[in-house]
C-alpha positions as CSV (number, residue, x, y, z in Angstrom):
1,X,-19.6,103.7,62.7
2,X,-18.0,104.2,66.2
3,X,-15.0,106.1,66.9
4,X,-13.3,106.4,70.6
5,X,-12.4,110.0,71.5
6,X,-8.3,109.9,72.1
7,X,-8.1,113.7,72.4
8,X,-8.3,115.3,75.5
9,X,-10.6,117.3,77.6
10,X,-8.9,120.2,77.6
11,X,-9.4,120.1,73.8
12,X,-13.0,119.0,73.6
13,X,-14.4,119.7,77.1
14,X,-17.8,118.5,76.3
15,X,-15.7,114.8,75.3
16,X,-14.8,112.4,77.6
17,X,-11.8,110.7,77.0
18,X,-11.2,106.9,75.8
19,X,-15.2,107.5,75.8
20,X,-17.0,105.5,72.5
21,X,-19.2,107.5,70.3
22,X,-21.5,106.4,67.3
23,X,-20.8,108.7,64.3
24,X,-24.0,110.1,63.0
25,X,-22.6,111.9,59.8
26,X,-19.3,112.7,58.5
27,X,-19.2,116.5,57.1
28,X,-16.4,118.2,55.8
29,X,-14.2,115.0,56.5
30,X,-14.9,115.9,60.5
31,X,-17.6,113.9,62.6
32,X,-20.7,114.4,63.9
33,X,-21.9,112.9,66.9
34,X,-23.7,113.6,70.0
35,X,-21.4,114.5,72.6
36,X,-21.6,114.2,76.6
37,X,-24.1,116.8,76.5
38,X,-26.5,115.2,74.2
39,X,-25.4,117.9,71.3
40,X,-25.1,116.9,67.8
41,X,-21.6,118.8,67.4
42,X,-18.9,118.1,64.5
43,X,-15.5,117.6,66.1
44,X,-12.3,116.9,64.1
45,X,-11.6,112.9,63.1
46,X,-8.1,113.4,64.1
47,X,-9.5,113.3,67.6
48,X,-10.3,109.7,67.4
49,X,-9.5,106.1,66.5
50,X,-12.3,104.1,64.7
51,X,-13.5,101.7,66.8
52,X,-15.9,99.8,64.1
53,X,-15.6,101.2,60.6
54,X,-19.0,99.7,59.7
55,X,-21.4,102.6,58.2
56,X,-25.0,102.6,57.8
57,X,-25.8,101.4,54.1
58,X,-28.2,104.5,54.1
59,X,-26.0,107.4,54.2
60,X,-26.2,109.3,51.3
61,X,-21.8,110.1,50.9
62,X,-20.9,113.0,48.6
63,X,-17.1,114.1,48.2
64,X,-16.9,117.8,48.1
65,X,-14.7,120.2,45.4
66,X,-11.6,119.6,47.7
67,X,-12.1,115.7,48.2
68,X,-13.6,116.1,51.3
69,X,-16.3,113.6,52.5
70,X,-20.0,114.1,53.3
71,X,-22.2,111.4,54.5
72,X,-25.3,111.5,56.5
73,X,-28.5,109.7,56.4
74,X,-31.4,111.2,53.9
75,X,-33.5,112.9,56.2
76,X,-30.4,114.6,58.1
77,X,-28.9,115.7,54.4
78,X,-30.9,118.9,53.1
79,X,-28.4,121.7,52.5
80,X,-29.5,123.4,56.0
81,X,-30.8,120.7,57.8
82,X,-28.9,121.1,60.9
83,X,-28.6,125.5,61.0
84,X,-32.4,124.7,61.2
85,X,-31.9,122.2,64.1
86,X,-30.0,124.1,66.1
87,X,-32.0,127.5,65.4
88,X,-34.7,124.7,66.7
89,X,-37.4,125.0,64.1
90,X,-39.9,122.2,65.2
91,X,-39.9,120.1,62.2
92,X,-35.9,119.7,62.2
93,X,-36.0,118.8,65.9
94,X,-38.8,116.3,65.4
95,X,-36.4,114.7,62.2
96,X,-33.4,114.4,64.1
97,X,-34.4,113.1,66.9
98,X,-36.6,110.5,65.2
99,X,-33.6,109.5,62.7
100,X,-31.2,109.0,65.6
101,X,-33.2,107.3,68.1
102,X,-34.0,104.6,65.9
103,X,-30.0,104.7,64.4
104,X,-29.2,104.4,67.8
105,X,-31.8,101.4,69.0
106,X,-30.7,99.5,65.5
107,X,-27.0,99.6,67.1
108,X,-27.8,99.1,70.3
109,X,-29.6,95.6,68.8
110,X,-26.7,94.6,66.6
């Protein structure tokens, strides 16, 4: 999935704007990607237009008690995965970074 930020800086300074992004998870209806800082932040999908809707066939989607959407691939979707990543234990660091580098080379090749 890839989603063009339409927001502006002054909302998301670490965003550019008119700037594609490849969606790496969808938590709590909001997306995560990395942003212009490399950081895998969550950011609000009101702040952009989907640009290709396509998804990955392996996320793992869940709707939460309020309807809301969650979606990630498996390794990135133990309750806690990403508290660990960004308290930077090694093994959650090594995950990511394996998981979106090859997401990343598979959509750089399609």
């Amino acid at each position: 999935m890839v989603v063009q930020f339409v927001g502006t800086s002054a909302e998301h300074a670490d965003l550019t704007p008119g700037q594609a992004y490849v969606v790496i998870g969808i938590e709590a209806d909001d997306y995560r990607l990395l942003n212009d800082e490399g950081r895998p932040y969550l950011y609000p999908a009101a702040a952009f237009t989907v640009a290709d809707p396509r998804e990955p066939t392996d996320w793992i989607s869940e709707l939460g008690d309020d309807g809301e959407r969650y979606a990630y691939p498996a390794p990135l979707n133990a309750p806690g995965f990403f508290e660990d990543y960004f308290d930077t234990q090694a093994a959650a660091v090594t995950t990511f970074w394996r998981t979106i580098n090859q997401r990343l080379a598979s959509a750089t090749a399609a």
